[in-house]
Biopython code that builds the backbone (N, CA, C, O; Angstrom):
import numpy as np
from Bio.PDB.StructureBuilder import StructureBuilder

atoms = [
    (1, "UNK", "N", (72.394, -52.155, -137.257)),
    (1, "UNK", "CA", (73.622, -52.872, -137.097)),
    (1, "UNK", "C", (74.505, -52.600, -138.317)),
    (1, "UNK", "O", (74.100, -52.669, -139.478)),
    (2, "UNK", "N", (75.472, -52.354, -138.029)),
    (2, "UNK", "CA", (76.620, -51.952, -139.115)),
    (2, "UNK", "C", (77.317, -53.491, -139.806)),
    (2, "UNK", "O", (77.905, -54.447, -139.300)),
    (3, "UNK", "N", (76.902, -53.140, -141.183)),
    (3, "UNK", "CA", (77.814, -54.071, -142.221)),
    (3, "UNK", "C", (78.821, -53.745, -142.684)),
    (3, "UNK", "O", (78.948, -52.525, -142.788)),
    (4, "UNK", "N", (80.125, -54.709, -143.231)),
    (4, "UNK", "CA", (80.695, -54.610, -143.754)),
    (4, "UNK", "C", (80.310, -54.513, -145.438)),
    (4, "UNK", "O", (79.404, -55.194, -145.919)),
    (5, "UNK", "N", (81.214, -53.479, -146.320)),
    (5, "UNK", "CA", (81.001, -53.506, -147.615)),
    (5, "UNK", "C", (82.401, -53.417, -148.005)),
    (5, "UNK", "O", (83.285, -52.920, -147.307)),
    (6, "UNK", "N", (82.567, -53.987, -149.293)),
    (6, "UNK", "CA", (83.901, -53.899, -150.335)),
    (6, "UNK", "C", (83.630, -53.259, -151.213)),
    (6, "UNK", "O", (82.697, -53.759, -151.842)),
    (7, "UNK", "N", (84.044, -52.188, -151.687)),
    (7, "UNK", "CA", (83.712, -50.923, -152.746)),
    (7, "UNK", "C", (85.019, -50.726, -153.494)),
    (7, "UNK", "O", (86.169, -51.155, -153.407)),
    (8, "UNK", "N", (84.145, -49.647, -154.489)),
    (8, "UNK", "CA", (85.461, -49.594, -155.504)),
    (8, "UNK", "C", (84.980, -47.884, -156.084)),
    (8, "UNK", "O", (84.089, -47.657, -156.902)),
    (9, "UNK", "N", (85.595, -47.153, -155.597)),
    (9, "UNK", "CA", (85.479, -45.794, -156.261)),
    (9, "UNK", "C", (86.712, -45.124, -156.981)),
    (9, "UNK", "O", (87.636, -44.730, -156.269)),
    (10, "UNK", "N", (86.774, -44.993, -158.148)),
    (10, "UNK", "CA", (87.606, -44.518, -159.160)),
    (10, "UNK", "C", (88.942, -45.279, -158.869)),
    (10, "UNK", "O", (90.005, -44.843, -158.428)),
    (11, "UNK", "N", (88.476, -46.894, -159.348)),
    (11, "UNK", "CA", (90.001, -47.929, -159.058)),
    (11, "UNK", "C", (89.955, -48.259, -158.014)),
    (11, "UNK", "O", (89.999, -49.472, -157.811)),
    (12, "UNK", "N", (89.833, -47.231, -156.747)),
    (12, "UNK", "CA", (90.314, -47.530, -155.587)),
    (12, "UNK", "C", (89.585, -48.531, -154.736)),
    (12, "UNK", "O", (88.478, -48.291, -154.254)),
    (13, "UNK", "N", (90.285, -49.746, -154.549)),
    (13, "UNK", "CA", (89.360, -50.650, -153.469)),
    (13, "UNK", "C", (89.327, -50.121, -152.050)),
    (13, "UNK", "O", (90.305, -49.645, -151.472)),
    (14, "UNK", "N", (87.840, -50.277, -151.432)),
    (14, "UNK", "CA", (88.033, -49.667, -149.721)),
    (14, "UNK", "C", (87.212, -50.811, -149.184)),
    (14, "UNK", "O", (86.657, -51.693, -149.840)),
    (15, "UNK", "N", (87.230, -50.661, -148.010)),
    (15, "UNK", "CA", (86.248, -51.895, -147.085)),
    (15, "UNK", "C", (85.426, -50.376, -145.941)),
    (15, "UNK", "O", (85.940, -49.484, -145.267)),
    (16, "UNK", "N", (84.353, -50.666, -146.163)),
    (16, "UNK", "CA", (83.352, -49.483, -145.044)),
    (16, "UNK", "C", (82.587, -50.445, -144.423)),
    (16, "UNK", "O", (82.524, -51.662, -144.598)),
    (17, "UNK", "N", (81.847, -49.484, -143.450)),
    (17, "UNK", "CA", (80.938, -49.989, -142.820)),
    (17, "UNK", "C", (79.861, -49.083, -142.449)),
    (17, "UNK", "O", (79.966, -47.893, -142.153)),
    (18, "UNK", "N", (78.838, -49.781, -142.502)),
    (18, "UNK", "CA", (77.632, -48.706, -143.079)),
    (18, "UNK", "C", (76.298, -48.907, -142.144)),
    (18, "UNK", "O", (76.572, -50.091, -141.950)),
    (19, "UNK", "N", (75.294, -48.764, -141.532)),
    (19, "UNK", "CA", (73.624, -49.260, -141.451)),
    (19, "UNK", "C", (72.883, -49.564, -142.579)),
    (19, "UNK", "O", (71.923, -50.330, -142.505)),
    (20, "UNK", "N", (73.299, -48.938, -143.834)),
    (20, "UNK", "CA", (72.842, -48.670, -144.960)),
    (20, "UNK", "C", (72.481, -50.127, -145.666)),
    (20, "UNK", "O", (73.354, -50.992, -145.600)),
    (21, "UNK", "N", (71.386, -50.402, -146.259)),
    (21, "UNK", "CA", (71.546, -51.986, -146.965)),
    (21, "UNK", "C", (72.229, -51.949, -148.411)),
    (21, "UNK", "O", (72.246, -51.009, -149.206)),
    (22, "UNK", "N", (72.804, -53.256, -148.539)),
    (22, "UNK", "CA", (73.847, -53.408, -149.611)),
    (22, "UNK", "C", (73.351, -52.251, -150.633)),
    (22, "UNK", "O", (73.909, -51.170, -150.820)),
    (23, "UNK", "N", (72.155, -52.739, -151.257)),
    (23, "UNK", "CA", (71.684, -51.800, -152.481)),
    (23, "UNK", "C", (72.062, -50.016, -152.503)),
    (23, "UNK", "O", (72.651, -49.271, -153.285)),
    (24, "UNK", "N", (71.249, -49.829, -150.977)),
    (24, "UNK", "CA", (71.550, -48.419, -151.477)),
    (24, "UNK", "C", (73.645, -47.912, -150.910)),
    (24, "UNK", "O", (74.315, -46.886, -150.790)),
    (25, "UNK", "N", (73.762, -48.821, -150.812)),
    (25, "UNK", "CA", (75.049, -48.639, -150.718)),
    (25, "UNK", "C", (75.629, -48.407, -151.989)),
    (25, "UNK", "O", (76.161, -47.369, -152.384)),
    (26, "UNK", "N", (75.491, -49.344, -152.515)),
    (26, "UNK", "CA", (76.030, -49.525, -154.024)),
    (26, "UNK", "C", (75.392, -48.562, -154.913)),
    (26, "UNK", "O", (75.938, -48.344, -155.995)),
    (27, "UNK", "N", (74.050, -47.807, -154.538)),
    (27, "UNK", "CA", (73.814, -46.475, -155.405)),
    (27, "UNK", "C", (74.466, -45.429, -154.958)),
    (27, "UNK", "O", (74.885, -44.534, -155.692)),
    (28, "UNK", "N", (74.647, -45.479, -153.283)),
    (28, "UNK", "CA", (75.887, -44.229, -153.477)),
    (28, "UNK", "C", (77.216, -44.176, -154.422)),
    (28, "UNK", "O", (77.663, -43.242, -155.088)),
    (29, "UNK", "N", (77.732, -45.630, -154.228)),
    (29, "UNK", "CA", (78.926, -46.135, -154.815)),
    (29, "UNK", "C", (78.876, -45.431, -156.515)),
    (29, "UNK", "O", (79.670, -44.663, -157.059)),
    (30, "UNK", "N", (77.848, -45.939, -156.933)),
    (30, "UNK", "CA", (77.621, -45.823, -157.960)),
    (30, "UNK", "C", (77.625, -43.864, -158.698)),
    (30, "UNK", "O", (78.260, -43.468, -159.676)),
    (31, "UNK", "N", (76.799, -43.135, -157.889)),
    (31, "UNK", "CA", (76.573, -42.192, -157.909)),
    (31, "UNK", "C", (78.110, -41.285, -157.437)),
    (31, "UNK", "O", (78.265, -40.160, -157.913)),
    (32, "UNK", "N", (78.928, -41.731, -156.713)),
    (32, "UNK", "CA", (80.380, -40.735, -156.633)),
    (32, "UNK", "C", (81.260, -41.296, -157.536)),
    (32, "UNK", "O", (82.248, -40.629, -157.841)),
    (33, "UNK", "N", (81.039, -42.811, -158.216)),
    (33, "UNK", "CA", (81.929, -42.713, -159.190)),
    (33, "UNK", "C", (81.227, -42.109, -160.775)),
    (33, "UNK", "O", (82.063, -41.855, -161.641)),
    (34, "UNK", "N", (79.947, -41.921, -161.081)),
    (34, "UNK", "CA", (79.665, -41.383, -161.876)),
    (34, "UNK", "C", (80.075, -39.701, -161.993)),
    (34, "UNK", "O", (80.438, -39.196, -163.056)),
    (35, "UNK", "N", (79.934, -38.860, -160.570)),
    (35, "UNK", "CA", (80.650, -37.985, -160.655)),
    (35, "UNK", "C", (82.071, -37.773, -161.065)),
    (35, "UNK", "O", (82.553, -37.001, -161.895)),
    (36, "UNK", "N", (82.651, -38.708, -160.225)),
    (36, "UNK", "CA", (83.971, -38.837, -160.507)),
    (36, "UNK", "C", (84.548, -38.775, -162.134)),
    (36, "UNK", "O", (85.576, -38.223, -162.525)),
    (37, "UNK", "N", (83.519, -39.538, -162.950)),
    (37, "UNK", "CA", (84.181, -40.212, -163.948)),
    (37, "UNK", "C", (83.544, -38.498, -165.510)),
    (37, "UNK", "O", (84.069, -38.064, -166.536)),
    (38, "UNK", "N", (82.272, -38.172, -164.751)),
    (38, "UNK", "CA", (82.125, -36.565, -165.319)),
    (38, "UNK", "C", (83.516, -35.424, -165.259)),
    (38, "UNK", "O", (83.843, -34.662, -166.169)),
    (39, "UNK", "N", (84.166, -35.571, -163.962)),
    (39, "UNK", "CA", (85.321, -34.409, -164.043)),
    (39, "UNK", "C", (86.246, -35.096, -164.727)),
    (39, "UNK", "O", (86.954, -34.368, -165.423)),
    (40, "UNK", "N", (86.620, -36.839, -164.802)),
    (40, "UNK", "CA", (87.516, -36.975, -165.787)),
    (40, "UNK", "C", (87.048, -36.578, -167.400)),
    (40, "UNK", "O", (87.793, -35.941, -168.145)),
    (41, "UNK", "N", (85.809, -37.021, -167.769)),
    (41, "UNK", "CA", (85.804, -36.691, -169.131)),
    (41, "UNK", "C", (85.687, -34.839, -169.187)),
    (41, "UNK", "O", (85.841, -34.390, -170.323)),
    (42, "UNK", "N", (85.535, -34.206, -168.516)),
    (42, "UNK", "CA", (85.604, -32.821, -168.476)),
    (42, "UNK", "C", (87.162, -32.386, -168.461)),
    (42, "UNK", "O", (87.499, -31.311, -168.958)),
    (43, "UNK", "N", (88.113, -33.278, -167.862)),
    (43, "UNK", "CA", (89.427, -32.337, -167.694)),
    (43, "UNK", "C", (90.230, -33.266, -167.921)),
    (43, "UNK", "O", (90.294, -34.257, -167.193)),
    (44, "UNK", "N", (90.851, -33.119, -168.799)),
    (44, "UNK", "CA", (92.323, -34.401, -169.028)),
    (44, "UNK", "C", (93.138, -33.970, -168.492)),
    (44, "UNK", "O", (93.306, -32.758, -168.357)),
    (45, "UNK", "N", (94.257, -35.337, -167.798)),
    (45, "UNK", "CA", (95.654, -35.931, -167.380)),
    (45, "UNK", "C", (95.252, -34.759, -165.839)),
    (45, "UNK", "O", (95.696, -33.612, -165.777)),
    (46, "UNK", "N", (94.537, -35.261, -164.968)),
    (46, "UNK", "CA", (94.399, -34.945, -163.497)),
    (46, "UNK", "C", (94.705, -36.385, -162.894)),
    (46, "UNK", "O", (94.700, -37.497, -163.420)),
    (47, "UNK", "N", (94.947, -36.001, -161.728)),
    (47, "UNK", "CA", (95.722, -36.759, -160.787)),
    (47, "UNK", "C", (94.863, -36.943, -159.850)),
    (47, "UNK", "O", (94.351, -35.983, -159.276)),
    (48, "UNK", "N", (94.463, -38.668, -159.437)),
    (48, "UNK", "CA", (93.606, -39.225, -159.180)),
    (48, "UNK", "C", (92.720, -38.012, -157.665)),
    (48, "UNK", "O", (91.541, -37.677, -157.554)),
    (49, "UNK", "N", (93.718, -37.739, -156.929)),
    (49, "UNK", "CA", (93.516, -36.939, -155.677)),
    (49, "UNK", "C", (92.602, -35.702, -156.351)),
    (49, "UNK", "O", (91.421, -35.574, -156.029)),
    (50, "UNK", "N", (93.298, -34.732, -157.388)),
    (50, "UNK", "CA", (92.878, -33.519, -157.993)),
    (50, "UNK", "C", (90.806, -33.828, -158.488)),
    (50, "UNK", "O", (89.916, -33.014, -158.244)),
    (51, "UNK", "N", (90.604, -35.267, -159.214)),
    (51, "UNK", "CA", (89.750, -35.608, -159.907)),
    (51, "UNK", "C", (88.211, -35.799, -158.129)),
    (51, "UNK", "O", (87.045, -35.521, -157.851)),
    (52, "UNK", "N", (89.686, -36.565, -157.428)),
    (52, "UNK", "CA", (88.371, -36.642, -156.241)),
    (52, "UNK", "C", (87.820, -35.460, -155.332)),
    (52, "UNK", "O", (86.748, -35.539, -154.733)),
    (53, "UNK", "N", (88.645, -34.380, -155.292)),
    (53, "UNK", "CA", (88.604, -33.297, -154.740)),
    (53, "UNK", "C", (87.148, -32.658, -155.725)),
    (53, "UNK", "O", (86.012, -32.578, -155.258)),
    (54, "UNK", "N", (87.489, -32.308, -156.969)),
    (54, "UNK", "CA", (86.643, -31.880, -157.908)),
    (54, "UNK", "C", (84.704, -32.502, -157.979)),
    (54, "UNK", "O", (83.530, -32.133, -157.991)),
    (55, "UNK", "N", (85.467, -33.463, -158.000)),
    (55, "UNK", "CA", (83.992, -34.297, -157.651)),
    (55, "UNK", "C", (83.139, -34.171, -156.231)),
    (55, "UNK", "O", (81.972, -34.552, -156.142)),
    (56, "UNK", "N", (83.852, -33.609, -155.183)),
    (56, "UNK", "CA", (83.471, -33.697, -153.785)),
    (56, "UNK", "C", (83.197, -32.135, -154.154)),
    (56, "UNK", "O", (82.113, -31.884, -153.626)),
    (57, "UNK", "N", (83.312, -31.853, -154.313)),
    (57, "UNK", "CA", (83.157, -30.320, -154.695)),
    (57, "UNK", "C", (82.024, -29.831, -155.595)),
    (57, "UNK", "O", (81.390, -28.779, -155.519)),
    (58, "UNK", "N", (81.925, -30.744, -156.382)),
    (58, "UNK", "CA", (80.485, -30.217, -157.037)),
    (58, "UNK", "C", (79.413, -31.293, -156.623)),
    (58, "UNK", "O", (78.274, -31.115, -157.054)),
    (59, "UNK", "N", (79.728, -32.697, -155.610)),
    (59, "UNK", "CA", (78.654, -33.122, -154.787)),
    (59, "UNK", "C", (78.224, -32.141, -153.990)),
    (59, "UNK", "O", (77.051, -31.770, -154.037)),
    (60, "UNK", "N", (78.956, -31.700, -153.312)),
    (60, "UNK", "CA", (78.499, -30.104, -151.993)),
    (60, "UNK", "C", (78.213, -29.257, -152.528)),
    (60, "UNK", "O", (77.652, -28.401, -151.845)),
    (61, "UNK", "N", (78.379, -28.976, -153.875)),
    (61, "UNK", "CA", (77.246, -27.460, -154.667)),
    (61, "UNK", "C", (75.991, -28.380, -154.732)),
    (61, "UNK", "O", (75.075, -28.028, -153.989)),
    (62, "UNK", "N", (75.780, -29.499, -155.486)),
    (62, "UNK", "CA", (74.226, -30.187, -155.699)),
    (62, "UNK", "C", (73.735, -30.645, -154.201)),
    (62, "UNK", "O", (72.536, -30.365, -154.208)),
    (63, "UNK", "N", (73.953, -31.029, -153.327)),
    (63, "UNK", "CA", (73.692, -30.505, -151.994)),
    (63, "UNK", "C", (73.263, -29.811, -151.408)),
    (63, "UNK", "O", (72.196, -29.897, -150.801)),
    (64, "UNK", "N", (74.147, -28.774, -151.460)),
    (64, "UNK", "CA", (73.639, -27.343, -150.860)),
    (64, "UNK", "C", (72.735, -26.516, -151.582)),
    (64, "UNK", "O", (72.286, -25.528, -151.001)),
    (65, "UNK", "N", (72.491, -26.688, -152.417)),
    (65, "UNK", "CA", (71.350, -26.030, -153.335)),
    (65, "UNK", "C", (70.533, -26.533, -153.265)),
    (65, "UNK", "O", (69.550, -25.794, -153.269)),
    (66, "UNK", "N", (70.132, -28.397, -153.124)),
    (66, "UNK", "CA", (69.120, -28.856, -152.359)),
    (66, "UNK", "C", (68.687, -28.929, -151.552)),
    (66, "UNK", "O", (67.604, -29.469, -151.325)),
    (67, "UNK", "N", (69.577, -28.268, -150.654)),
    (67, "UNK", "CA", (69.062, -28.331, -149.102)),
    (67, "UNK", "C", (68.196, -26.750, -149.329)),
    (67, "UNK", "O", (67.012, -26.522, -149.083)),
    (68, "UNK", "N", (69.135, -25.900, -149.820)),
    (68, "UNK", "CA", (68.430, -24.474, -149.581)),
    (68, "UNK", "C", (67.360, -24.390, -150.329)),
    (68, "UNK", "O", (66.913, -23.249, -150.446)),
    (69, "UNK", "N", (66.480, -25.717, -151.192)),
    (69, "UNK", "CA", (65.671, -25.597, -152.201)),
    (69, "UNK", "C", (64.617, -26.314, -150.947)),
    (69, "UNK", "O", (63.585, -25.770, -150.555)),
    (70, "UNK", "N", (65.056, -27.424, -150.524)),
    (70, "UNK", "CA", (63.897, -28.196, -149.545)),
    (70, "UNK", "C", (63.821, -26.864, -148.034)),
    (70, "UNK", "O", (62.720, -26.416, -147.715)),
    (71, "UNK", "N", (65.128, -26.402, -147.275)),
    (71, "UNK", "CA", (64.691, -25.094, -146.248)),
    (71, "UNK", "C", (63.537, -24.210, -146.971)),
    (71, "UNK", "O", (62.658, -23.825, -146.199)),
    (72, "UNK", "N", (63.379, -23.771, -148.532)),
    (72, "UNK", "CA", (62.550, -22.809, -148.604)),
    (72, "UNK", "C", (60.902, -23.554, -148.961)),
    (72, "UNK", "O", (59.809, -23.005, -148.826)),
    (73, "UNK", "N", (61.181, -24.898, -149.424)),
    (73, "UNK", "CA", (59.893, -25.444, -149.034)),
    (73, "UNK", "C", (59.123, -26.347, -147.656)),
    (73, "UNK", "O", (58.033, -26.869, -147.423)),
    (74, "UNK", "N", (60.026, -26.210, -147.181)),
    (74, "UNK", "CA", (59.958, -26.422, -145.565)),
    (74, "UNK", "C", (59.069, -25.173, -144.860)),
    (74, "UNK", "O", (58.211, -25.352, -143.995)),
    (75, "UNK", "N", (59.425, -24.000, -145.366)),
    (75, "UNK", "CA", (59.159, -22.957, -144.857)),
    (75, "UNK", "C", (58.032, -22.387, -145.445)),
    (75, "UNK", "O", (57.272, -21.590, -144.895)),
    (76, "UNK", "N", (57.929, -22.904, -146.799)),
    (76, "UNK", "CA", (56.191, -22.464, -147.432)),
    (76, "UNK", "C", (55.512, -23.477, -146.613)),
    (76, "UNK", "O", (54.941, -22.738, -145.810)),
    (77, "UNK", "N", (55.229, -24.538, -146.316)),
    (77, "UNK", "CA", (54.566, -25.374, -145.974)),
    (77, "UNK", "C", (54.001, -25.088, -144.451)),
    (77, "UNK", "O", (52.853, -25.208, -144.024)),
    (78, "UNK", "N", (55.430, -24.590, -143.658)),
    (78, "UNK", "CA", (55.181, -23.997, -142.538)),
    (78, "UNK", "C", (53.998, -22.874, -142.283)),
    (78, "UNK", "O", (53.082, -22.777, -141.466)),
    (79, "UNK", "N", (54.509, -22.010, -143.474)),
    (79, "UNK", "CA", (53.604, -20.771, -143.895)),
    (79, "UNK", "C", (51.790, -21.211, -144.206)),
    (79, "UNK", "O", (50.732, -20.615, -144.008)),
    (80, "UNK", "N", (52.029, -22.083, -144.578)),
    (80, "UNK", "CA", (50.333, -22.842, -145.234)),
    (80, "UNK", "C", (49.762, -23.759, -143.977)),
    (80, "UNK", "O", (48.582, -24.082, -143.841)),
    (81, "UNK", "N", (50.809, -24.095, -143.121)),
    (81, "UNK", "CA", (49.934, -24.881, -142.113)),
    (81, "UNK", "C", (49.497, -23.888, -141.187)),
    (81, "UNK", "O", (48.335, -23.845, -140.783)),
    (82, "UNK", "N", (50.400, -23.078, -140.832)),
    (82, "UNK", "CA", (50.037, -21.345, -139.834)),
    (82, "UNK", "C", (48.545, -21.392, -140.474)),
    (82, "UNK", "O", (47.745, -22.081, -139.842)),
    (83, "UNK", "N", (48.114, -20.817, -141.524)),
    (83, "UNK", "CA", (47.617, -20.182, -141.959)),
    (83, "UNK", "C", (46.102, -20.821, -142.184)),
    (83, "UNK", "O", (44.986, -20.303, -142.216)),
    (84, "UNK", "N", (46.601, -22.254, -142.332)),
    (84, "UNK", "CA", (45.515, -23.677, -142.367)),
    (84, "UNK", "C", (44.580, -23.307, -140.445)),
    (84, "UNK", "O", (43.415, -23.122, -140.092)),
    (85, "UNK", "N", (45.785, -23.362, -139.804)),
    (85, "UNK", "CA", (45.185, -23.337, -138.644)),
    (85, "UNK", "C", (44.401, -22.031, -138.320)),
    (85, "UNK", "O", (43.198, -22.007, -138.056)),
    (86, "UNK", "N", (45.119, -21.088, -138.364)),
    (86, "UNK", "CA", (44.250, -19.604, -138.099)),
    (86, "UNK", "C", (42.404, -19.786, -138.730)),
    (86, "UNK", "O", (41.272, -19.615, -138.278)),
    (87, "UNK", "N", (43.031, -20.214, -139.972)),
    (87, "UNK", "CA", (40.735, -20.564, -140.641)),
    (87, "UNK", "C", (40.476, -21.142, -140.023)),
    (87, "UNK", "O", (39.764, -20.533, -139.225)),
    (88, "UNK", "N", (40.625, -22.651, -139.624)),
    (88, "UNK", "CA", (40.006, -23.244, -138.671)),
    (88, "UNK", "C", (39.723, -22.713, -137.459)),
    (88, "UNK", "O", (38.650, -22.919, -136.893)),
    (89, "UNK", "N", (40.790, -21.898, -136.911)),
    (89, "UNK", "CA", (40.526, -21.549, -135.631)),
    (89, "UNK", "C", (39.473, -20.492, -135.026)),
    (89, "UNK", "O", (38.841, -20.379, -133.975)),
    (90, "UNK", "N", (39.631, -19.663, -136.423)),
    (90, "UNK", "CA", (38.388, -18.773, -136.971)),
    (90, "UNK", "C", (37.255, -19.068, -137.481)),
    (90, "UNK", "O", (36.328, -18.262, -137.564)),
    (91, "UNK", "N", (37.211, -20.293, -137.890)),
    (91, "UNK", "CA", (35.913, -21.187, -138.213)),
    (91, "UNK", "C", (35.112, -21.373, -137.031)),
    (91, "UNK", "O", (33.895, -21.221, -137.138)),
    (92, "UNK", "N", (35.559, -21.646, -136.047)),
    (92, "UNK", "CA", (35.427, -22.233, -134.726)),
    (92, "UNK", "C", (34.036, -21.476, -134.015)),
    (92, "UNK", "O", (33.679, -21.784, -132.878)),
]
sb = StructureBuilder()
sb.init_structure("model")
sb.init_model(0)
sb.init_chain("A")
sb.init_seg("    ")
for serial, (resi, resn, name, xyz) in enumerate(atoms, 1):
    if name == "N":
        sb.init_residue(resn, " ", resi, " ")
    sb.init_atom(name, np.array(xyz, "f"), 0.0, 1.0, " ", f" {name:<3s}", serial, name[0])
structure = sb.get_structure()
């Protein structure tokens, strides 16, 4: 069931609605304004839009490098259960 939340990312107040429970709501919250607040101390006098763009932008590099880090251990594991089964099956 979807809740209402009142958030606050870089100033900006929003109202969402989520499945998510309060807590880990508020660690996302927490976690895009910590990005956020990395490209400000990295780049002075950006414009609030420029700062959120930047930040969404290097959330989707740490992302995508995790995903392509969990696909290639997805795929060893795959490789080890094949391989789990063939002995057994050869045990047999």
């Amino acid at each position: 069931m979807k809740k209402n939340y009142n958030i606050s990312v870089l100033g900006q107040d929003l109202a969402v609605s989520s499945d998510a429970e309060e807590e880990y709501v508020n660690s996302v919250v927490l976690f895009v304004n910590e990005k956020m607040n990395e490209v400000m101390r990295s780049t002075k006098s950006l414009k609030t839009l420029d700062v959120a763009i930047l930040a969404a932008l290097n959330i989707s590099e740490e992302y995508l490098k995790l995903k392509g880090v969990n696909n290639e251990l997805c795929g060893q594991l795959e490789d080890r259960a094949e391989k789990l089964i063939q002995l057994i099956e050869n045990a047999s």
